[in-house]
C-alpha positions as CSV (number, residue, x, y, z in Angstrom):
1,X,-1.2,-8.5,-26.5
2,X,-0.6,-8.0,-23.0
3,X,-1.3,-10.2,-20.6
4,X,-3.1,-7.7,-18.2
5,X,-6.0,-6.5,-20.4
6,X,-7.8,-5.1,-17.5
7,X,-5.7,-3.5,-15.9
8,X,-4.7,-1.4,-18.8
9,X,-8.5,-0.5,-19.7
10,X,-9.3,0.4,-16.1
11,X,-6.2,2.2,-15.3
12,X,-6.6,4.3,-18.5
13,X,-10.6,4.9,-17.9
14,X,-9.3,6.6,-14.6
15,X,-8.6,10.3,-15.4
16,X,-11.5,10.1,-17.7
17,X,-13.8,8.9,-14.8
18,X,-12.4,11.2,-12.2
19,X,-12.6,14.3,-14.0
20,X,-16.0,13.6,-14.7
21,X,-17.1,12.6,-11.3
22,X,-14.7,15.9,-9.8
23,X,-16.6,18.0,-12.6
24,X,-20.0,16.9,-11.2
25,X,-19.0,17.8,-7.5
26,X,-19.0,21.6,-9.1
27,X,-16.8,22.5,-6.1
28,X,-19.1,21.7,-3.6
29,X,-22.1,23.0,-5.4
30,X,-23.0,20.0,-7.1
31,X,-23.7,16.4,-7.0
32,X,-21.0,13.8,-5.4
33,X,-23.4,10.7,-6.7
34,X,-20.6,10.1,-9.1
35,X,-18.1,10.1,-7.2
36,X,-19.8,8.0,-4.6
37,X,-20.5,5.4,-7.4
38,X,-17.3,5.1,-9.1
39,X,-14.5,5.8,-6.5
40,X,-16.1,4.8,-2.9
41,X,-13.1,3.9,-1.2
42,X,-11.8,7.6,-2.1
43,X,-14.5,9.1,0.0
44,X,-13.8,6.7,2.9
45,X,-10.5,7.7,2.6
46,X,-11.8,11.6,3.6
47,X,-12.2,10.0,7.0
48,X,-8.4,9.1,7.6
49,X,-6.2,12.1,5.9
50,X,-6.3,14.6,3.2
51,X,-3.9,13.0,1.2
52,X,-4.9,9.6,1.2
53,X,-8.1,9.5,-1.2
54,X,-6.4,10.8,-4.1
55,X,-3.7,8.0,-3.7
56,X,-6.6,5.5,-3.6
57,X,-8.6,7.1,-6.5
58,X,-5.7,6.5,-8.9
59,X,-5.3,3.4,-7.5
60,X,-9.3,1.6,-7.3
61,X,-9.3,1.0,-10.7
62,X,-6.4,-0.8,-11.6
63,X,-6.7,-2.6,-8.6
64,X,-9.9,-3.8,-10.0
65,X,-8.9,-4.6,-13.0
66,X,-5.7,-6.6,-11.9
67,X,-7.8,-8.8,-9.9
68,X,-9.7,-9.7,-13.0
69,X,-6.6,-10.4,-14.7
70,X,-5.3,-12.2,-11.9
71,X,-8.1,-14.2,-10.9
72,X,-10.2,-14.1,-14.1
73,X,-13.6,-12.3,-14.7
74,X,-15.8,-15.1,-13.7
75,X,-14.3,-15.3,-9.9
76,X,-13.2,-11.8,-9.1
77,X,-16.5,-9.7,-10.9
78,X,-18.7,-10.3,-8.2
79,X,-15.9,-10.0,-5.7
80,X,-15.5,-6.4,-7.0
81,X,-19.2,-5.9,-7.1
82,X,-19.9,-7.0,-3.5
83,X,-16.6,-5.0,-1.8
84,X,-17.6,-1.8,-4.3
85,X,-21.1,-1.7,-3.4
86,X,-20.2,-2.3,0.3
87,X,-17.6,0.5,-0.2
88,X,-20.7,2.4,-1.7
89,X,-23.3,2.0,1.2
90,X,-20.7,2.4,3.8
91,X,-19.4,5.9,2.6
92,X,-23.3,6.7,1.9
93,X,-24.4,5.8,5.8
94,X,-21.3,7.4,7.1
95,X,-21.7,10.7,5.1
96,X,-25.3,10.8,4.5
97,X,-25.6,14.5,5.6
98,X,-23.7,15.6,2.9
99,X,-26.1,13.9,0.2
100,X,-29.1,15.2,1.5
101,X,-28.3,18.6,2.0
């Protein structure tokens, strides 16, 4: 068995997890909730290029679940909690406009 679990089981839950959360955007007539909750840091991205928050949505996940492996779960989970969910309110302040209208 490999020795980086997580990092397998995250980087193959992200297609999966990004279609869905594209699929829920309905091309800008639906909901971006999704993508807000599971790849933040590829909506901050929106405010520095075009480019760049695709190459960070591949990325997040396996990031993620490297740290784990690296680190183990009990000392990088609620490092990845507190960064995600500060990822999460920071895209949400910054972008609020777009949620509520």
């Amino acid at each position: 068995m490999s020795s980086y679990k997580y990092t397998v089981w995250f980087s193959m839950l992200t297609i999966p997890l990004g279609f869905l959360a594209i699929r829920a955007g309905g091309g800008g007539h639906g909901t971006y909730f999704p993508l807000l909750a599971i790849f933040p840091f590829s909506l901050l991205g929106t405010f520095l290029n075009e480019e760049i928050p695709v190459f960070i949505g591949i990325i997040q996940l396996p990031v993620y679940g490297f740290l784990m492996d690296k680190f183990g779960t009990k000392k990088a989970l609620p490092f990845i909690i507190a960064i995600h969910v500060i990822g999460m309110c920071t895209v949400f302040i910054l972008k609020r406009d777009y949620f509520f209208s």
